[in-house]
C-alpha positions in Angstrom: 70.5 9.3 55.7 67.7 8.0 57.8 68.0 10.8 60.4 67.8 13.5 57.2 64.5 11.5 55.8 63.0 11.2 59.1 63.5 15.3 60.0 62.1 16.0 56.5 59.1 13.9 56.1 57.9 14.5 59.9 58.6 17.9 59.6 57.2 18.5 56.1 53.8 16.5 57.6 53.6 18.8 60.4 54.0 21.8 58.5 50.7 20.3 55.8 48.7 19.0 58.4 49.1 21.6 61.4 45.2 22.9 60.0 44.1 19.5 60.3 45.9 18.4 63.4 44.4 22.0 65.4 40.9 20.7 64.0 41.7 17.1 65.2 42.7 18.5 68.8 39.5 20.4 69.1 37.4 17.5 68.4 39.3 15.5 71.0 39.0 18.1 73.9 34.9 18.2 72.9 34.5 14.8 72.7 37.1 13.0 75.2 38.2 15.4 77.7 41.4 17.0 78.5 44.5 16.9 78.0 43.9 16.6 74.8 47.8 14.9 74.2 48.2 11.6 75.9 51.9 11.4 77.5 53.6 8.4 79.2 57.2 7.6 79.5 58.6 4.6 76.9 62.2 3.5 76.6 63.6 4.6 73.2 67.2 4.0 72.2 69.0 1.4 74.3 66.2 1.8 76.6 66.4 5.4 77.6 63.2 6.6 78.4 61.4 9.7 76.6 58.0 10.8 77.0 55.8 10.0 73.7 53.2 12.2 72.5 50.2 11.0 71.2 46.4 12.0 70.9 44.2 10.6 73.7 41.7 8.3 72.6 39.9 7.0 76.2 38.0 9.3 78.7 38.7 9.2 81.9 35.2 7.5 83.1 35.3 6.2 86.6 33.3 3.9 89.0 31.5 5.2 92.2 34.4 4.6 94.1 36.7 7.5 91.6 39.2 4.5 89.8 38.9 4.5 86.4 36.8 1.8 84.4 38.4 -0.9 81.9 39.5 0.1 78.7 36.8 -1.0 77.1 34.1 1.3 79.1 36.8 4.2 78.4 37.0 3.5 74.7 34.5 5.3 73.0 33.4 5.2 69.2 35.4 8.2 68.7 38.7 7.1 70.2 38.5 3.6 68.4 38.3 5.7 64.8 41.4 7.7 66.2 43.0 4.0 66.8 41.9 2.5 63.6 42.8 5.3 61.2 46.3 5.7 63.4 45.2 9.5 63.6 46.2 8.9 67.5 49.9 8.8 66.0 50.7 12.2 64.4 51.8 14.1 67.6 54.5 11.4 67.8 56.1 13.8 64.9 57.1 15.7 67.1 59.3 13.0 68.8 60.6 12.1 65.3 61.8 16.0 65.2 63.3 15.5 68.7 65.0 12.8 67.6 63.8 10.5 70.1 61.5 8.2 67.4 61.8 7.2 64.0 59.0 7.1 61.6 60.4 3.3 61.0 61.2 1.0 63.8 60.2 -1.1 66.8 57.2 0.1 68.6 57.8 1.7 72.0 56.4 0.0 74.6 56.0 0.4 78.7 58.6 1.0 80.8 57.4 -1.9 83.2 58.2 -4.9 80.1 61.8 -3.7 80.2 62.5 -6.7 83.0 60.9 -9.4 81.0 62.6 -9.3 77.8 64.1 -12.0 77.0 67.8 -11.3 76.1 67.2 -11.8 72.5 63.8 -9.8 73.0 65.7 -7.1 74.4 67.4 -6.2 71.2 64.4 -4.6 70.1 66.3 -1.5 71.6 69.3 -1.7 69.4 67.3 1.1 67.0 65.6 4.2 67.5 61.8 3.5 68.2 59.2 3.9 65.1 56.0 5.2 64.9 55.3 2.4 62.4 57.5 -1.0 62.2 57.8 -4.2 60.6 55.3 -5.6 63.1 53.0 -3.2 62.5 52.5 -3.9 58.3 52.4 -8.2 59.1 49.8 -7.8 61.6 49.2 -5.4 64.0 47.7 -6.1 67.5 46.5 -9.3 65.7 49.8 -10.6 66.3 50.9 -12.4 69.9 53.8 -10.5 71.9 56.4 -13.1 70.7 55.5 -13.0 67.1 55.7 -9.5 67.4 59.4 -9.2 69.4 60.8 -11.8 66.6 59.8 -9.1 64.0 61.3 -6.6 65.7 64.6 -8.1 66.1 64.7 -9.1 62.3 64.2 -5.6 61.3 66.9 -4.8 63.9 69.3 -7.5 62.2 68.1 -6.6 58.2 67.3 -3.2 58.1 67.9 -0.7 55.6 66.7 2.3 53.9 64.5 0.6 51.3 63.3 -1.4 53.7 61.8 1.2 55.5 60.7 2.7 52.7 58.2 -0.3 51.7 57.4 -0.5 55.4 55.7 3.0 55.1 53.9 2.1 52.0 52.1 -0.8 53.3 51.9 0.6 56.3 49.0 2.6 54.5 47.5 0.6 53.4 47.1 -1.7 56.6 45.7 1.7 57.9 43.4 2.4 55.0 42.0 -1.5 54.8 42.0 -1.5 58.7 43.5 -4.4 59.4 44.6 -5.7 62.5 43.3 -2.8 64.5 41.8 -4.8 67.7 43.8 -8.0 69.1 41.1 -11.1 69.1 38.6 -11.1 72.4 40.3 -8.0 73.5 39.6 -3.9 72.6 43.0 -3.5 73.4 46.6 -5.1 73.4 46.6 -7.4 76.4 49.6 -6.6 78.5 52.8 -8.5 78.1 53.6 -10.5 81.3 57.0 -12.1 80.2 57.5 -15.4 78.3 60.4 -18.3 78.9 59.8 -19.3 75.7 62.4 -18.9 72.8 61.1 -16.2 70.0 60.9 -18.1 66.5 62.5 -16.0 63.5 60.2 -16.5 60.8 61.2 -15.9 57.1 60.1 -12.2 56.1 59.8 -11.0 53.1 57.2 -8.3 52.2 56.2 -9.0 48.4 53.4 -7.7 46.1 53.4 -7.1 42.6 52.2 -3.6 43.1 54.5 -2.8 45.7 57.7 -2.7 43.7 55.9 0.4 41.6 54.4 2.0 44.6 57.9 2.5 45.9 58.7 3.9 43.1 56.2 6.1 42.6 56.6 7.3 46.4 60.6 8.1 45.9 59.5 10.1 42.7 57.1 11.9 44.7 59.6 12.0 47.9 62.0 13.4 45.4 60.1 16.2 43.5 58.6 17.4 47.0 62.5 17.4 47.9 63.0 19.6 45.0 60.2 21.8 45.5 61.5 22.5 49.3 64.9 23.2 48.1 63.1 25.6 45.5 61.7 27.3 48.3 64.2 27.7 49.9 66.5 28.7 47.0 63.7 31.7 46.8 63.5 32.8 50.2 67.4 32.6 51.0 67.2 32.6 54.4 70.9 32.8 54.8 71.5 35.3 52.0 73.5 33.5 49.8 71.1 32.9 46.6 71.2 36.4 46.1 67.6 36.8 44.6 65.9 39.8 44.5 64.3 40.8 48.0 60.6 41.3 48.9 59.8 43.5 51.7 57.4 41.5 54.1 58.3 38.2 52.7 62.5 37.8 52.7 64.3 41.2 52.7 65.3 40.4 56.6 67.2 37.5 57.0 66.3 37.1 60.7 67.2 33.3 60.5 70.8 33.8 58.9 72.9 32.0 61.2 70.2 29.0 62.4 72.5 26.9 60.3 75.7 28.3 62.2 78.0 31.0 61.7 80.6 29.0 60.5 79.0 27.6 57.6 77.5 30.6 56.3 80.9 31.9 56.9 82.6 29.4 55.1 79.9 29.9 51.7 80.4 33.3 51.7 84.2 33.0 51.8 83.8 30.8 48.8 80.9 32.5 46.8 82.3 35.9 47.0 86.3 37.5 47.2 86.8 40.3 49.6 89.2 42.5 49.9 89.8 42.8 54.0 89.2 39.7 55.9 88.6 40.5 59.6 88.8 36.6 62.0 87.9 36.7 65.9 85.6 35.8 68.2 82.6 36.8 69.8 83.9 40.1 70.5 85.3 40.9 67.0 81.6 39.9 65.6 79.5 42.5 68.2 82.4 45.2 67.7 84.1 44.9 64.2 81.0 46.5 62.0 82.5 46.1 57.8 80.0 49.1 57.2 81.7 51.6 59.4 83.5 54.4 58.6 86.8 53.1 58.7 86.6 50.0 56.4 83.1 51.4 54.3 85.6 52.0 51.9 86.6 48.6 51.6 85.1 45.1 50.4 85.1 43.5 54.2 83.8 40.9 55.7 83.8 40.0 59.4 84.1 35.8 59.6 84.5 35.9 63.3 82.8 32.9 64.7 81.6 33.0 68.9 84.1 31.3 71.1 86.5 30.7 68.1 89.5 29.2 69.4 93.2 29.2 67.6 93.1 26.0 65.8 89.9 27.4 64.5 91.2 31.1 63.5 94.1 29.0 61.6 91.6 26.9 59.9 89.4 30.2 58.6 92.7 31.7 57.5 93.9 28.4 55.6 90.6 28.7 54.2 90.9 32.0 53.1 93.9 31.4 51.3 93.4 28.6 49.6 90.1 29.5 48.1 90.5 33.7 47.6 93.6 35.5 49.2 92.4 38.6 50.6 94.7 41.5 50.6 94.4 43.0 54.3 93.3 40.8 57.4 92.7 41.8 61.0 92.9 39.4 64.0 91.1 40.1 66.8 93.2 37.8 69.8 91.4 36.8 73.0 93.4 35.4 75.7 91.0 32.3 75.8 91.5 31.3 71.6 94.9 30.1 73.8 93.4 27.4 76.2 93.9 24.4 75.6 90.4 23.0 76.3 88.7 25.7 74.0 86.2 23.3 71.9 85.6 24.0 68.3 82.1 25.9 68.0 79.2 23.6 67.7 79.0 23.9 63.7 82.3 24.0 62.7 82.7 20.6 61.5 79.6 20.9 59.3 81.7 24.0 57.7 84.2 23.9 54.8 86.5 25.5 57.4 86.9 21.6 58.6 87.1 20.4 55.0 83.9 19.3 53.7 83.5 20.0 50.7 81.4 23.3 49.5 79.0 21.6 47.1 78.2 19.6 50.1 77.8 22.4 52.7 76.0 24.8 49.6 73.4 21.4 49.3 73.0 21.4 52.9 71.8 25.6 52.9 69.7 24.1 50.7 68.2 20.9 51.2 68.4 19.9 55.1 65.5 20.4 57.2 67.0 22.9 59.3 66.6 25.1 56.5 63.6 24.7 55.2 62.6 25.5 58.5 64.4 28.4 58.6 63.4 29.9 55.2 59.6 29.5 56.8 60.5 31.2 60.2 62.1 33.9 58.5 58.7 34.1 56.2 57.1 35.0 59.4 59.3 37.0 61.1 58.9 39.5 58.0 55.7 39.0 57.7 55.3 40.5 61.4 58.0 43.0 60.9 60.8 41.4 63.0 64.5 42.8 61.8 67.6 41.1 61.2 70.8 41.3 63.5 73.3 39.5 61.5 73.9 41.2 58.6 75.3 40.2 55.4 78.5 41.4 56.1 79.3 39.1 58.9 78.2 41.8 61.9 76.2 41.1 64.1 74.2 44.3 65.7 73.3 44.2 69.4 69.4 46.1 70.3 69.9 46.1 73.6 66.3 46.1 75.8 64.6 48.7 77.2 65.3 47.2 80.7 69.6 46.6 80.1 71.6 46.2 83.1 75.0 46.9 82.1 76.0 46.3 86.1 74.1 42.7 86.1 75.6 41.7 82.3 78.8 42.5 83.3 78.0 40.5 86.5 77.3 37.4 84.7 80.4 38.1 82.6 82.6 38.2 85.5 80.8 34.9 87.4 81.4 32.9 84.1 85.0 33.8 84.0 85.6 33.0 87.7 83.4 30.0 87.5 85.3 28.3 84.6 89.1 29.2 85.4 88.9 29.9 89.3 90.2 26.5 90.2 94.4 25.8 90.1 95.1 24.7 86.9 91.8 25.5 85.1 93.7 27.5 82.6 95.6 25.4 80.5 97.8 27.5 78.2 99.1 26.2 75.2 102.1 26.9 73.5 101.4 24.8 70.6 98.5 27.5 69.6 100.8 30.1 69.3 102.9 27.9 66.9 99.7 27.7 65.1 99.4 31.3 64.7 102.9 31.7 63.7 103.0 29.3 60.9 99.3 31.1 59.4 101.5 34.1 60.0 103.7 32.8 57.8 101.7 31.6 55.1 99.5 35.5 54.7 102.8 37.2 54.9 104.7 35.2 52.1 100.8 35.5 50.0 101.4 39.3 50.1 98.7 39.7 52.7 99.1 42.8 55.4 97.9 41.5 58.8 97.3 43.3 61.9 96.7 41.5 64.7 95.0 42.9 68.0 94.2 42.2 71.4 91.0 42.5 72.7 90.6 45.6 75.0 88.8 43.8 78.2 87.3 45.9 80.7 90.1 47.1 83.7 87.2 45.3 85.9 88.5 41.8 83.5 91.8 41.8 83.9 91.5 42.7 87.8 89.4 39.4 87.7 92.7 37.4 86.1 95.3 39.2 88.7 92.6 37.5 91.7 92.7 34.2 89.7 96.5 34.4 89.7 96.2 34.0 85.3 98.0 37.9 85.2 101.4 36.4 85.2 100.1 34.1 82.2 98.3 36.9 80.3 101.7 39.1 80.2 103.6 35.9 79.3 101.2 35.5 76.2 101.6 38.8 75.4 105.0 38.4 75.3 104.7 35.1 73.4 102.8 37.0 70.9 105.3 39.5 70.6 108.3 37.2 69.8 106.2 35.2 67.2 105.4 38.6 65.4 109.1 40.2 65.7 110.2 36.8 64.1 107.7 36.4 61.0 108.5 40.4 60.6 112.5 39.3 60.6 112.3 35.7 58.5 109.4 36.9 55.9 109.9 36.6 52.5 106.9 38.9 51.0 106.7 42.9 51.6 104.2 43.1 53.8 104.5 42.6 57.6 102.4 41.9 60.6 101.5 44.3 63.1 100.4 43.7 66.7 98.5 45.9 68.7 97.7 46.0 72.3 94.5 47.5 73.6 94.3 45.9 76.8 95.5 47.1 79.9 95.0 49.7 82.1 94.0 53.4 80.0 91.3 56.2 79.7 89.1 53.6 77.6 89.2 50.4 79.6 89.0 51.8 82.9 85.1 53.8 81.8 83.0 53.1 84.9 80.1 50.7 85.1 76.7 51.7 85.9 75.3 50.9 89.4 73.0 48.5 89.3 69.7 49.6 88.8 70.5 52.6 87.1 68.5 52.7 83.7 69.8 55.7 82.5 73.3 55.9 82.4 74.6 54.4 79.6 78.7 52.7 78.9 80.1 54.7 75.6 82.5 52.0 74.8 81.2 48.4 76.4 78.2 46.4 76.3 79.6 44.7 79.3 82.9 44.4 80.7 83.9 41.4 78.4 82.7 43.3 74.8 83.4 46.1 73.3 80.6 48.3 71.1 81.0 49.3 67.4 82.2 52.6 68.7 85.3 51.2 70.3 85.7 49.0 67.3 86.1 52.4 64.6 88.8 54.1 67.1 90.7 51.2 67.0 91.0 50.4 63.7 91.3 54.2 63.3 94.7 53.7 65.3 95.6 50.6 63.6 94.9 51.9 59.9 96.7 55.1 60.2 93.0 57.0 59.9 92.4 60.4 61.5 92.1 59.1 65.0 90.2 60.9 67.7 91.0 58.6 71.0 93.0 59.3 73.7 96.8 58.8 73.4 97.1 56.3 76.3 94.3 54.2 74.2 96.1 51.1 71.9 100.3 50.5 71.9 102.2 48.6 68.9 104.1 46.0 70.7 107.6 45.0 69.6 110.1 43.2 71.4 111.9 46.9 71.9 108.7 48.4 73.7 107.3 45.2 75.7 108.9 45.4 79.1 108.3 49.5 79.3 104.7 48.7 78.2 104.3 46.0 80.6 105.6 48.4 83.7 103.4 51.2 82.3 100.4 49.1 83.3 101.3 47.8 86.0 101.7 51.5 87.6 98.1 51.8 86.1 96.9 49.2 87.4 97.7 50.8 90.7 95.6 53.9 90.2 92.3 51.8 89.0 92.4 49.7 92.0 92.7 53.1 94.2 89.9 54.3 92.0 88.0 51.8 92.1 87.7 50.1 96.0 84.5 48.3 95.3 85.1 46.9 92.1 87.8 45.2 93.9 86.2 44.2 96.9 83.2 42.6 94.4 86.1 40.5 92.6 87.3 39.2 95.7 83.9 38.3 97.0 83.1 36.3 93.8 86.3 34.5 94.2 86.0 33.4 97.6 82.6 32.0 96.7 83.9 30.1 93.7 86.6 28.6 96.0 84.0 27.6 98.9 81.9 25.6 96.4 85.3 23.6 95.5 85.2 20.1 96.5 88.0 19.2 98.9 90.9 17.2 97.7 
């Protein structure tokens, strides 16, 4: 709760003052110097160090002999109203938004004190850093460095929302009757040079018989402004879920729809709205699987591929699925990878009702968390300047590719992450259990009267040359295989009339083998691949062309229904295929090769 209050408030202050704080800066630069941001490293949380931001407030006047004066030479009239009025603070909002300050808490002090804490002093660092703090509202710099370290370990011991809630009430108005601004004899806070002494712990209490309604007033105000941003939001619908009318220039693009995460918005529209044809994946199935084609226009689709999904996460959406509207048709786009073992869960998907929260929880938080306030403004201004959207409403996300596109050098990088994550013996973990997974979702469609087709991705020849050099070939056919007996058995034990299909469109054929553009060449362009690890939209309609008995127009060698009947005549079909794309195809070879005998250079030795 304090993290949500502290994004909020600093971010909903940086958003009113930004006029004020651009005015600010230019008076600073005129009238102290440049840089107009003071920044110096202070320990934060359990004394790692971050760099605070804060407005200078000293010049940088110097003697004859170039060092710079005392502070109080330095401080001018100018800088002490900065210091007084705390206007020196408001950059550190932008630490607050970082994360690496509160707006309540101990102050953060110099790096060069952290060896002459005492141990009890030291606790200070128990809690994020604040820009304001319990020391701050009983005294200020009038208060001695041990006075000030016992308050910060009570507030570490006692704190609590409310607490910091009447902490930032008097905190202005300590500001506003400028009190304890200056420490006494000194313009500014002496430094601290250690103390042996034991820090008392004084009895704190902050009273005042106005304060009790001055909090009240500020959550009442703290609570209609939390309103009015979730209003706002509610208007804009930067994620497209309110379904309010659209206003060209202002919201029609939703250029910010996934800023929250693909899984959640996935996970709302699975539960707002009932399709008819479900389509689950990764990264591939969203840049290639477009709901609007021709092939499932006809249909009410919608494509809840999440990047880097793994299995435990496809059997999640699909439990999902069923449990909240069972879709009649789903198509499961499988990646050798969803198998691994060490495939993490996207970075989202426990915030998603996928992972169980609740919906009214993840509908308040399209709503009412920071990140989307901030995101119903940035997609303001991205219409406003006529930016377009890429992730559509459907699910699909729509690759522009740039002017400049290399497909040679994105394929490239493709190919080096690949080598660079599964190179090493052993890196590829395979895990049964995740096909086990898949056969019990399996399972559970089929007997629900769902039709499932499942699919494996059609990687580029150049990818699963790549896997035969890593030695993972052997792996990838036993998988298929594995796949194969799981569907032949849910197909044998079902109890519902439909069935699962299982299609394989990777391999060695007319489509996977299309030749990648030398590097450098701008013009020619791949039909069927943005790289050699995705496929286009293109590719995407002839295969569900083949898989939904539409009038396809591929080549025959292009997509095989696997069964356990067909899988070994299949399997030796490729591998005499494979044959003629490495005769093809010398260089692409060589270039695999090369890359692997890097990767296994930079190996340590064990």
């Amino acid at each position: 709760m304090k993290r949500t209050f502290d994004l909020l408030v600093a971010a909903c202050l940086l958003l009113l003052m930004s006029p004020f704080i651009m005015v600010l800066s230019i008076a600073v630069a005129l009238l102290l110097g440049r840089p107009v941001f003071f920044r110096q490293e202070r320990p934060g949380l359990h004394g790692k160090t971050f760099k605070i931001i804060k407005f200078r407030t000293m010049t940088d006047r110097r003697d004859r002999h170039g060092r710079l004066l005392p502070d109080a030479y330095r401080l001018t009239g100018f800088g002490n109203f900065l210091r007084a009025s705390s206007l020196d603070e408001l950059p550190e909002l932008i630490n607050v938004l970082r994360g690496e300050m509160s707006l309540v808490g101990p102050r953060p002090l110099l790096v060069e004190y952290l060896p002459r804490y005492s141990p009890e002093q030291a606790r200070r660092h128990e809690v994020t850093p604040g820009i304001t703090g319990l020391a701050q509202v009983k005294g200020r710099n009038a208060l001695d460095w041990e006075d000030r370290f016992a308050l910060d370990v009570w507030y570490v011991d006692h704190r609590t929302f409310w607490l910091d809630i009447r902490i930032l009430c008097l905190t202005f108005y300590k500001v506003f009757i400028r009190e304890g601004i200056n420490p006494a004899g000194h313009m500014t806070m002496p430094k601290f040079r250690g103390s042996q002494a034991p820090a008392p712990s004084p009895p704190l209490m902050i009273s005042g018989s106005r304060l009790p309604r001055l909090a009240l007033r500020v959550a009442v105000l703290g609570g209609l402004l939390e309103l009015g941003i979730a209003g706002f939001v509610f208007v804009v619908d930067p994620y497209g879920i309110s379904h309010l009318p659209e206003i060209r220039d202002f919201n029609a693009e939703k250029t910010h729809r996934l800023s929250i995460g693909a899984s959640a918005e996935h996970s709302l529209r699975l539960w707002l709205t009932d399709y008819d044809t479900l389509i689950l994946g990764g990264s591939r199935a969203r840049v290639g699987l477009d709901p609007a084609g021709p092939s499932l226009n006809r249909l009410k689709a919608y494509n809840a591929a999440v990047p880097r999904a793994s299995m435990v996460e496809l059997y999640d959406i699909g439990m999902f699925a069923l449990a909240h509207d069972t879709p009649r048709r789903v198509i499961v786009n499988l990646d050798f990878s969803m198998f691994e073992a060490d495939q993490k869960e996207t970075q989202d998907f426990p915030e998603s009702g996928f992972a169980g929260v609740p919906m009214p929880i993840v509908y308040a938080r399209s709503l009412f968390s920071p990140e989307s306030f901030i995101d119903a403004l940035r997609t303001v201004h991205a219409n406003s300047i006529g930016f377009r959207e890429t992730d559509k409403e459907d699910g699909f996300h729509q690759i522009t590719l740039a002017h400049n596109y290399s497909y040679r050098q994105v394929s490239d990088q493709k190919l080096n992450r690949l080598m660079a994550e599964f190179s090493s013996p052993g890196s590829f973990d395979y895990d049964l259990t995740r096909i086990g997974l898949l056969r019990d979702l399996l399972d559970r469609l089929t007997a629900a009267g769902v039709d499932v087709t499942l699919f494996i991705s059609p990687i580029h020849a150049r990818q699963m040359e790549a896997l035969r050099a890593m030695g993972l070939l052997p792996v990838y056919d036993r998988w298929r295989m594995d796949l194969t007996y799981a569907v032949d058995q849910v197909n044998a034990f079902k109890t519902a009339t439909s069935e699962v299909k299982l299609w394989d469109f990777s391999g060695y054929n007319s489509i996977t083998m299309e030749d990648i553009p030398d590097p450098g060449d701008r013009h020619q362009a791949m039909r069927w691949y943005w790289n050699s690890a995705r496929y286009t939209p293109a590719l995407g309609e002839l295969m569900l062309d083949r898989m939904l008995g539409e009038a396809y127009s591929g080549p025959s060698d292009f997509g095989v229904s696997l069964t356990g009947s067909n899988l070994g005549s299949v399997l030796d079909q490729q591998r005499k295929r494979r044959v003629i794309y490495v005769a093809l195809h010398p260089e692409e070879i060589a270039k695999i090769w090369k890359y692997l005998i890097f990767f296994k250079m930079r190996e340590p030795n064990t």
